[in-house]
C-alpha positions as CSV (number, residue, x, y, z in Angstrom):
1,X,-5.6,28.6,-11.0
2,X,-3.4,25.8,-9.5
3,X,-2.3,23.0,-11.1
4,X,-4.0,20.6,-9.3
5,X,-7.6,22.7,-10.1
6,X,-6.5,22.5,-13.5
7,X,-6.1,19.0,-13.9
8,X,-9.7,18.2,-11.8
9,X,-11.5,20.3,-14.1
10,X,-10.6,17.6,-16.5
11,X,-13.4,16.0,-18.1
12,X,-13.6,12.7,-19.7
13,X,-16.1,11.1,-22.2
14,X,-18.0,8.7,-21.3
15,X,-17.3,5.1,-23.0
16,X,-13.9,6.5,-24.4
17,X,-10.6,4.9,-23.3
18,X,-9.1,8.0,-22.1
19,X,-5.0,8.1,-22.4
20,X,-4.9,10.3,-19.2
21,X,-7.5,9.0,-16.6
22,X,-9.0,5.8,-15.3
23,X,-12.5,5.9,-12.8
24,X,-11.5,9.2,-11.7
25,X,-7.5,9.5,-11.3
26,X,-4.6,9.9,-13.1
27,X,-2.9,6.9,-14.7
28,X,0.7,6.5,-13.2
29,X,2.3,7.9,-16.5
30,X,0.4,11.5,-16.2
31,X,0.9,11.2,-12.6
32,X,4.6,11.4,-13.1
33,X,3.9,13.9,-15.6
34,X,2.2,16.6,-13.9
35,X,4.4,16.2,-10.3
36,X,7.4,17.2,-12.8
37,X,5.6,20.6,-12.8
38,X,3.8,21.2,-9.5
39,X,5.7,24.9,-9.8
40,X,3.9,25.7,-13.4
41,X,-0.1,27.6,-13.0
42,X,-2.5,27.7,-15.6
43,X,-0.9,31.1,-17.1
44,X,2.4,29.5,-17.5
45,X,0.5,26.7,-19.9
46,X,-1.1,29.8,-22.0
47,X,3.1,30.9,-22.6
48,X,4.2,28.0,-23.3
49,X,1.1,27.4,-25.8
50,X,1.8,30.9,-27.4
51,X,6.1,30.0,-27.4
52,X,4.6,27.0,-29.4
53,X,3.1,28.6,-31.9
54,X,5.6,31.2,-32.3
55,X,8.5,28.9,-33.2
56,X,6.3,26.8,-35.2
57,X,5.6,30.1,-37.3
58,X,8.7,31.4,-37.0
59,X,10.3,27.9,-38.5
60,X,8.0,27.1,-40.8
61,X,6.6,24.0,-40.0
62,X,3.6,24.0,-42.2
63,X,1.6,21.6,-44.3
64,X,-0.4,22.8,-47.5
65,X,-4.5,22.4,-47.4
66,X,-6.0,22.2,-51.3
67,X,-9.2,21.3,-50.7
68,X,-10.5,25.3,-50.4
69,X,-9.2,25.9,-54.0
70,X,-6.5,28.2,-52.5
71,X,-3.6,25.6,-51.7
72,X,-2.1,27.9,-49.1
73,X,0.6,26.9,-46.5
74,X,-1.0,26.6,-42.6
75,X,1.4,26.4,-39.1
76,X,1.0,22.5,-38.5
77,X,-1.5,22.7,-34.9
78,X,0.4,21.5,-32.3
79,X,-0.9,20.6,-28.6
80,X,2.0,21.0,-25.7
81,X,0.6,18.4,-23.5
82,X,2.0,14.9,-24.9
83,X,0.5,12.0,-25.6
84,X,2.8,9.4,-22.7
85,X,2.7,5.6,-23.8
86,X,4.1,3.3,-21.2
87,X,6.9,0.8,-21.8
88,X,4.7,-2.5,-21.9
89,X,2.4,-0.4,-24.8
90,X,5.0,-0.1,-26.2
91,X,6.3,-3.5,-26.6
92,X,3.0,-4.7,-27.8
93,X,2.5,-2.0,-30.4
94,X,6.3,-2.7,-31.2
95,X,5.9,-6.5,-31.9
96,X,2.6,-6.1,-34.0
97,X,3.9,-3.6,-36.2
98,X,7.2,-5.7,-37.2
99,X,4.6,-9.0,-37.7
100,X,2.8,-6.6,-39.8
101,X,5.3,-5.1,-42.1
102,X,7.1,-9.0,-42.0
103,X,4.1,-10.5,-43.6
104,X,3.2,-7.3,-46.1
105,X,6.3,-7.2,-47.6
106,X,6.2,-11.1,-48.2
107,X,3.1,-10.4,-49.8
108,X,4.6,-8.1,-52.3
109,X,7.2,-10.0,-53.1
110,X,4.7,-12.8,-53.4
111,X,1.9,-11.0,-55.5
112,X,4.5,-9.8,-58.0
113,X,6.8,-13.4,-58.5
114,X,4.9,-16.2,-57.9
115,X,1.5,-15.8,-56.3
116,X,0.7,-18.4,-53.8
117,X,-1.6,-16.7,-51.7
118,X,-3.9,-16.1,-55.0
119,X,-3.5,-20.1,-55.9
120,X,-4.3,-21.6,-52.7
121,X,-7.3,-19.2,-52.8
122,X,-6.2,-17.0,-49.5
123,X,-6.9,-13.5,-52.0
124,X,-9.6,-13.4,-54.5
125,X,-6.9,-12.4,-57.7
126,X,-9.8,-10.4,-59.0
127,X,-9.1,-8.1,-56.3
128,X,-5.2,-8.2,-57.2
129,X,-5.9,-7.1,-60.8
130,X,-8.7,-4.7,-60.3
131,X,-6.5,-2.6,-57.5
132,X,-4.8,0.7,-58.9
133,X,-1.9,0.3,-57.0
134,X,-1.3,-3.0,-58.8
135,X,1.9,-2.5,-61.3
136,X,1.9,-5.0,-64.1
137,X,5.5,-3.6,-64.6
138,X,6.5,-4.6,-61.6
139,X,5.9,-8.7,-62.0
140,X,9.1,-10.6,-61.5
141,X,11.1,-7.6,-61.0
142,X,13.6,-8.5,-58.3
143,X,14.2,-5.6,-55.9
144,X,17.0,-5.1,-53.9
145,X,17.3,-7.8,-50.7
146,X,13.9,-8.2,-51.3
147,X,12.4,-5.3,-49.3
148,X,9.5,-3.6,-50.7
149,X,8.3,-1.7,-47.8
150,X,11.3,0.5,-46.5
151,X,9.3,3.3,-45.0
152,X,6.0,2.3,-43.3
153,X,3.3,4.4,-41.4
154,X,0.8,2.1,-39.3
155,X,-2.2,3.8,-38.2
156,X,-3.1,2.7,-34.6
157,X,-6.7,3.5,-32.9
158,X,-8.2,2.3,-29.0
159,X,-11.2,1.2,-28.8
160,X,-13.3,1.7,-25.4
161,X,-11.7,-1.4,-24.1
162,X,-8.3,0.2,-24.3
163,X,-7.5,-2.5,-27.7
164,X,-5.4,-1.1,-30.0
165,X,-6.8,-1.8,-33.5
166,X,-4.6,-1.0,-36.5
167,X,-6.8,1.6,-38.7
168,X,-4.4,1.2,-42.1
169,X,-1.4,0.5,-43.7
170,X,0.5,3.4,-45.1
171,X,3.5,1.7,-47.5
172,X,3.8,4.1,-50.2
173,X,5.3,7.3,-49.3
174,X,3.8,7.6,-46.0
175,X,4.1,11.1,-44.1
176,X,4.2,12.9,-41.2
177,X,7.7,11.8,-39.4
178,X,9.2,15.1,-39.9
179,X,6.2,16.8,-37.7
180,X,7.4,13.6,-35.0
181,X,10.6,14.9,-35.1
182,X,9.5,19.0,-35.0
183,X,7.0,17.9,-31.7
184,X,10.0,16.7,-30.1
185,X,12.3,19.4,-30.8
186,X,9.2,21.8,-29.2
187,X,8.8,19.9,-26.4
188,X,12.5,20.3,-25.7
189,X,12.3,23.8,-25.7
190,X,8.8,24.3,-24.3
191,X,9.8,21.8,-21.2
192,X,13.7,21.8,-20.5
193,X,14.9,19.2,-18.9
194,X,11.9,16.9,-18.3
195,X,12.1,14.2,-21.0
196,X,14.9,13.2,-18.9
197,X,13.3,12.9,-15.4
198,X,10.4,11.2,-17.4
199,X,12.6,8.7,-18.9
200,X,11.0,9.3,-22.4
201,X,12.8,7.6,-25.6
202,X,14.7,9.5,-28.0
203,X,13.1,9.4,-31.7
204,X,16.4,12.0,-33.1
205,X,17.7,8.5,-34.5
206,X,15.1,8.7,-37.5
207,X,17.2,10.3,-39.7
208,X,20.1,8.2,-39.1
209,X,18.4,4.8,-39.1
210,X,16.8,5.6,-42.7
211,X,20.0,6.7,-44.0
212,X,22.0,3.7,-42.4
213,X,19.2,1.8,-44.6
214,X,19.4,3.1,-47.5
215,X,23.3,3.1,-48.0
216,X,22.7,-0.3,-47.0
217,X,20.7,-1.2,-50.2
218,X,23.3,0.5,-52.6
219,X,24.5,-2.0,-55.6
220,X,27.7,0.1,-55.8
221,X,30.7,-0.7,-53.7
222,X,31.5,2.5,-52.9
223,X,32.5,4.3,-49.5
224,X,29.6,5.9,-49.6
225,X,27.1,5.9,-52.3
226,X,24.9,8.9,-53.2
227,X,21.9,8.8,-51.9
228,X,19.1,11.6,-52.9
229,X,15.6,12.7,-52.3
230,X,13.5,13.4,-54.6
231,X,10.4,15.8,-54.4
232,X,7.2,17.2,-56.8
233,X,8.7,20.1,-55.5
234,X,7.8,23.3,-53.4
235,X,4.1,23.4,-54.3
236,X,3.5,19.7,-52.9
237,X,1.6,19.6,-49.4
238,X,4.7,17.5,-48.0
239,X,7.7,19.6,-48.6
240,X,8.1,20.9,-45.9
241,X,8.5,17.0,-44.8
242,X,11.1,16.4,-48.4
243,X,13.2,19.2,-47.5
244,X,13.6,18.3,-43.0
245,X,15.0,14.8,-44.1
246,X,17.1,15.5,-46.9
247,X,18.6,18.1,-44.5
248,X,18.8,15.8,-41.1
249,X,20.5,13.4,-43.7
250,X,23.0,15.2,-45.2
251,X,21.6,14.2,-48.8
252,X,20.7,16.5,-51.7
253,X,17.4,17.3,-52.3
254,X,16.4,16.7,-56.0
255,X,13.4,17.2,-58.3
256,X,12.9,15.4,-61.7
257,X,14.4,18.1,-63.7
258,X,17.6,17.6,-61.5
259,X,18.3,13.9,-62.4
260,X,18.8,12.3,-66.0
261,X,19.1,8.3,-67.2
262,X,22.1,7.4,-69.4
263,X,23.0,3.9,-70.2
264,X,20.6,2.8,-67.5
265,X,22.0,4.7,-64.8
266,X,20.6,7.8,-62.5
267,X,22.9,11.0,-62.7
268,X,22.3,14.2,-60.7
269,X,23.3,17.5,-62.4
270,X,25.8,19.5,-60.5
271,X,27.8,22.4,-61.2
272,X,30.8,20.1,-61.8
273,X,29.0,17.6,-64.2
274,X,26.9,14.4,-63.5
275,X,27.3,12.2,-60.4
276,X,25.8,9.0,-60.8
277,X,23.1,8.4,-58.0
278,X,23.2,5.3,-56.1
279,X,19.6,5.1,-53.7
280,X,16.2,7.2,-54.6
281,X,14.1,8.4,-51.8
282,X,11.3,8.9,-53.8
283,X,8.4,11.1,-52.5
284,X,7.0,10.7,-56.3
285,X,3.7,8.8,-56.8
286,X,4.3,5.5,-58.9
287,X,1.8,7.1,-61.6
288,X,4.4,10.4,-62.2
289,X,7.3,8.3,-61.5
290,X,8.3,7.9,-65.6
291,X,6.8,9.3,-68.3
292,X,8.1,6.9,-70.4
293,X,6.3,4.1,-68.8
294,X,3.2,5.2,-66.8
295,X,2.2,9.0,-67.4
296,X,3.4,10.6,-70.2
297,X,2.4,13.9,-69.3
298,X,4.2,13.6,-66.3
299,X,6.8,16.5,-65.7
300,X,7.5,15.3,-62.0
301,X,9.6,11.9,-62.2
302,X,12.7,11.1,-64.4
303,X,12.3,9.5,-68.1
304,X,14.0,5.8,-67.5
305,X,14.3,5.6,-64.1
306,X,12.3,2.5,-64.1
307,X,14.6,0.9,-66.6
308,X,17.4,1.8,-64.2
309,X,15.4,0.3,-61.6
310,X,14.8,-2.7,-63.4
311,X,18.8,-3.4,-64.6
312,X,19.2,-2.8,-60.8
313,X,21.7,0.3,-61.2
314,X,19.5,2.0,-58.7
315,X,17.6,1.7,-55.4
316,X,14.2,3.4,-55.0
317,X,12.6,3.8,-52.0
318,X,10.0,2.5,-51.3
319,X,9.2,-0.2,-53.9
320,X,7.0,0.9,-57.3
321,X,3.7,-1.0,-57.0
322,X,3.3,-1.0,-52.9
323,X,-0.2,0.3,-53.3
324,X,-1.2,-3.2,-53.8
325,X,-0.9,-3.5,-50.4
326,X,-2.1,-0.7,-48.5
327,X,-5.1,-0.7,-50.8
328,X,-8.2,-0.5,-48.3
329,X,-9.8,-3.3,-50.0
330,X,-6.3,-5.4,-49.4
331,X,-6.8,-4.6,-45.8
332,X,-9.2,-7.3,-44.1
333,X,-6.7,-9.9,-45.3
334,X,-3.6,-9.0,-43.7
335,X,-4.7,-11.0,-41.0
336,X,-5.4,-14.2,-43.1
337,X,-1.9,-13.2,-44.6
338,X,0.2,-13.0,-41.2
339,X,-1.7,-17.0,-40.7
340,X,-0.2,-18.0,-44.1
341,X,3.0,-16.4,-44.7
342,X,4.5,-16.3,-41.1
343,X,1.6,-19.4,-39.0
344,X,0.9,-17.1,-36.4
345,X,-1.7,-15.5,-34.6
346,X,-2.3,-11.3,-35.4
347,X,-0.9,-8.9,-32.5
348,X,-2.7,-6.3,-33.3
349,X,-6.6,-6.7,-34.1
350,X,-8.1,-5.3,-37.1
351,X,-11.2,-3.3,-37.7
352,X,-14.6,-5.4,-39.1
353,X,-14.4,-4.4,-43.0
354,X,-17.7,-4.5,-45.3
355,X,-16.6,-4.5,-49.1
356,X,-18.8,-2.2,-51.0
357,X,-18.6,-4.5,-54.6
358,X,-20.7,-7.6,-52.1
359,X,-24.7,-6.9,-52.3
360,X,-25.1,-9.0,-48.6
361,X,-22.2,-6.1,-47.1
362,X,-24.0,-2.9,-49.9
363,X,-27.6,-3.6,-48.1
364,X,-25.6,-4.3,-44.3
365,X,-24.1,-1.0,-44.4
366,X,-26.6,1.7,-45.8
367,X,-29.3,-0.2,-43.7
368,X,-26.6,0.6,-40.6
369,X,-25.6,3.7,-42.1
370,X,-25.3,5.9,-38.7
371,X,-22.7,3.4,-37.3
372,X,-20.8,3.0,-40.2
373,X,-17.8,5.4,-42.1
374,X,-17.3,4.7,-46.1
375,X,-14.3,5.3,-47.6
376,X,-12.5,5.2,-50.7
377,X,-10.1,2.6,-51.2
378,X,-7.4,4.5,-52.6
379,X,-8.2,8.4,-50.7
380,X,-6.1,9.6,-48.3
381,X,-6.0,12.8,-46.0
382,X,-9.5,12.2,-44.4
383,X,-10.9,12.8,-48.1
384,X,-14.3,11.1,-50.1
385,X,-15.3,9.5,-46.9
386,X,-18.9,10.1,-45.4
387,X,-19.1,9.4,-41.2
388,X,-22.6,8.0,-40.9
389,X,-23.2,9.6,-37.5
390,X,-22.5,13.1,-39.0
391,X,-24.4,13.7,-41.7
392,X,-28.3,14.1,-42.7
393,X,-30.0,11.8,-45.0
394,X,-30.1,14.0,-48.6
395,X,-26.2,13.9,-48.1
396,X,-26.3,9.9,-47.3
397,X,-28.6,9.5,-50.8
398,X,-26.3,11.1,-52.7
399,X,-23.7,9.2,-51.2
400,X,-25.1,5.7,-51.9
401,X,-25.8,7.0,-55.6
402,X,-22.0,7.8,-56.1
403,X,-20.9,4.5,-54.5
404,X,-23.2,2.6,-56.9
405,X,-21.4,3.9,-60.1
406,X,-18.3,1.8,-58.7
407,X,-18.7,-0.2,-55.3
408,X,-15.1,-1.8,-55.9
409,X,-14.1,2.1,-54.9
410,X,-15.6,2.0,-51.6
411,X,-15.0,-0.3,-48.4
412,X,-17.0,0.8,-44.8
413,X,-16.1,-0.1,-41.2
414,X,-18.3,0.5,-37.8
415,X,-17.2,3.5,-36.2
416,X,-14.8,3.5,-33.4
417,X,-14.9,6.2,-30.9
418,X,-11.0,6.8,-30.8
419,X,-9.4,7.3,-27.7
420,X,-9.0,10.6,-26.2
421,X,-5.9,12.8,-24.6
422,X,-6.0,15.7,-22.7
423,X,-5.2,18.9,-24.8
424,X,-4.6,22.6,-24.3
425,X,-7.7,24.1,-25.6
426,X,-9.2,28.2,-24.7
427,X,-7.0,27.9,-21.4
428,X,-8.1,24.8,-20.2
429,X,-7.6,20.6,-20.4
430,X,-10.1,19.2,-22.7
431,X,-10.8,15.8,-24.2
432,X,-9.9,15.1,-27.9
433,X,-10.3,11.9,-29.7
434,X,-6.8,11.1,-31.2
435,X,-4.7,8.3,-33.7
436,X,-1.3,7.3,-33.7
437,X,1.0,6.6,-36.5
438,X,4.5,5.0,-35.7
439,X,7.0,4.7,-38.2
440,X,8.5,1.0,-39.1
441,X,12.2,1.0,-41.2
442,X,13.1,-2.3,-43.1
443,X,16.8,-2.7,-43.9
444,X,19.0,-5.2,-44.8
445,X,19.6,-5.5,-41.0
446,X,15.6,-6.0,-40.3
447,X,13.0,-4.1,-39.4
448,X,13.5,-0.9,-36.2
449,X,11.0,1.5,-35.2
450,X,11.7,4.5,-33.7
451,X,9.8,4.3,-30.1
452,X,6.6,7.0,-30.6
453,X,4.9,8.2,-33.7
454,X,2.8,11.2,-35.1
455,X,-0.3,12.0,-33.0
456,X,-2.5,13.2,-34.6
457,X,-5.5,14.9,-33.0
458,X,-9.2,15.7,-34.2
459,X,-9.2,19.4,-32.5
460,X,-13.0,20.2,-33.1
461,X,-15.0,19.2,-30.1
462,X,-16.6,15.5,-30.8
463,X,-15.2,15.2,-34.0
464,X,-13.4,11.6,-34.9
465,X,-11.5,13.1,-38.0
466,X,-8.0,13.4,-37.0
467,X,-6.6,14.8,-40.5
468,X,-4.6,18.0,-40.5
469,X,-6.3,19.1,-44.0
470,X,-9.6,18.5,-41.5
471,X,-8.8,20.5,-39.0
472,X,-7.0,18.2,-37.2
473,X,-3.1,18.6,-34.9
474,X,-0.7,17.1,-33.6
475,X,1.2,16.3,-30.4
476,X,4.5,14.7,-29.4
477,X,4.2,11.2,-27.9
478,X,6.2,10.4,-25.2
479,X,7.1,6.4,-24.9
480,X,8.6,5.5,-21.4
481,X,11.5,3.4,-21.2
């Protein structure tokens, strides 16, 4: 089969913004695409998918599913035909991500000194103080240059208009850019020499750019203070993730049992004694964080880190207490917060939000169940959410029943039919509904994002759940300078 056979077999869904095609051709950035490989058939796409699998086995790039009760390690899915985002996306995506993350972290800096938005009304405060993520201990602690949100993943969607809506805030420990940088080391190998003649921007500079940041935020005048990551350790689903950055870094990779507090101060052990540690990358929840003040039977964090923290003697990344922000019942006021802390108008549009804990928005949504997906507030990873559209009425029942226990859990939103890419599938292109998270860093020196993101793909046929625990991949996304 020829190239150009393979491409028209091609089908796209109807009312889906498709990334590839527009009334029947080939947008100008696939265009340029495929005429870099008018010499490749159809079998040369099935060795190049097999290569791709092979060197993700062979490397280990692999994420841990514990939903089946087994918690085994699975080779991350990847797809070899990128996602391509042209230079004016770009920009706009760019610019509405930076107002975004401008006006969050203003919130959380707000919400935990001296609470404006909740005086002039903007935020119900009931909402505040009934969110998990909201840390008591955290009020009027001053954090270093004021930056709460170091590390951001944004979760992008298109509509059928071709909009891009932003799905959630990630602020927490967000993942997924070590399977960003992986795509692009496969697509490297998989098509030499055609990021180049594509004119696709480099995202290598992640590793760099965080660590540029977090010297940056050291108290210590030192020549170059000791920065660490710290993990649960080998059995957590990101480690994988933990262990690519600390080594792209140059830092150690620590867990809790590796670090100890004296006199208010972080110390790694080392075979030649303790070295005092200067900046945390924490990929520790807030809850396991210290014993001493939120868990006690946590045997993951450090006992008096958060003192440390609080005397300023260390720099954790990112900020204790951020879930107050990417909360999904926080989420239909970023907008209102953009107008209020920043007077301007959103870039990026939001998606219509119904809070479960309002009787007018309870009765709206289960009368409109079939167009609407619930989820919890503080899930992640695709989990506790029901898709209207996809499930029969006995399971919708028992739904409702659970969300009446505690509606403050539960926020629902129309269902968007994602956009859709082409993707390598049984030897042929085939339509799959897709997301895209791109990673913000705030520094002292502002906020940068390296140009692309995770895509993350919903590989079952029709299905809108993108999640790799869901049996969803991934894909490297090409922006075009």
């Amino acid at each position: 089969m020829s190239l150009k056979d393979f491409i028209s077999d091609y089908s796209p869904k109807a009312n889906v913004w498709d990334e590839m095609c527009a009334e029947g051709k080939l947008r100008t950035q696939y265009q340029q695409f495929f005429d870099s490989l008018t010499q490749v058939s159809s079998n040369d796409f099935l060795a190049k998918d097999e290569l791709a699998k092979k060197l993700f086995m062979s490397q280990g790039v692999t994420f841990t599913v514990y939903s089946d009760g087994e918690g085994i390690e699975k080779i991350f899915p990847f797809d070899i035909i990128p996602r391509i985002i042209t230079a004016t996306e770009w920009a706009l995506i760019e610019s509405g991500i930076k107002q975004r993350i401008k006006a969050l972290n203003i919130f959380l800096r707000d919400i935990y000194h001296n609470q404006f938005i909740l005086k002039d009304g903007i935020v119900p405060a009931a909402l505040i103080y009934s969110c998990p993520g909201f840390l008591r201990e955290m009020v009027n602690v001053d954090v270093p240059f004021d930056i709460y949100t170091h590390i951001s993943g944004i979760d992008l969607i298109r509509d059928s208009d071709g909009s891009y809506y932003v799905l959630e805030d990630n602020l927490r420990t967000p993942s997924g850019v070590s399977y960003m940088l992986e795509n692009r080391n496969m697509t490297y190998r998989i098509y030499p020499g055609l990021l180049p003649k594509n004119n696709v921007r480099s995202v290598k500079d992640y590793p760099d750019l965080l660590l540029k940041n977090m010297l940056n935020l050291s108290n210590v005048q030192k020549s170059k203070p000791t920065v660490v990551v710290l993990t649960p350790g080998l059995f957590n689903s990101a480690y994988f993730e933990h262990s690519t950055l600390a080594r792209l870094m140059g830092v150690d990779l620590v867990e809790g049992k590796d670090l100890v507090v004296d006199n208010a101060k972080v110390y790694m052990k080392t075979t030649a004694g303790l070295k005092q540690v200067d900046v945390i990358y924490r990929r520790v929840d807030d809850e396991y964080l210290d014993p001493l003040i939120f868990n006690p039977s946590s045997i993951l964090g450090v006992s008096g880190i958060y003192y440390a923290y609080r005397k300023g003697n260390v720099a954790i990344v990112n900020a204790p207490g951020n879930g107050v922000a990417d909360d999904k019942s926080i989420y239909p006021y970023v907008a209102h917060m953009i107008r209020y802390y920043l007077n301007e108008e959103p870039i990026l549009k939001t998606v219509p939000t119904y809070s479960l804990d309002n009787p007018e928005h309870f009765a709206f949504v289960f009368e409109n169940i079939h167009k609407m997906v619930i989820k919890k507030t503080n899930e992640s990873g695709g989990y506790g959410m029901l898709m209207g559209s996809a499930v029969g009425e006995s399971e919708i029942a028992s739904y409702k029943i659970e969300v009446e226990k505690n509606p403050r859990q539960f926020i629902a939103q129309p269902i968007i039919s994602l956009s859709s890419v082409p993707c390598f599938i049984n030897g042929k292109l085939q339509p799959r509904h897709v997301d895209l998270r791109p990673f913000a860093l705030y520094g002292p020196e502002g906020i940068e994002l390296v140009p692309g993101g995770l895509t993350r793909v919903a590989l079952r046929e029709g299905s809108l759940v993108v999640n790799s625990s869901q049996g969803g991949g991934s894909k490297d996304t090409w922006v075009l300078s």
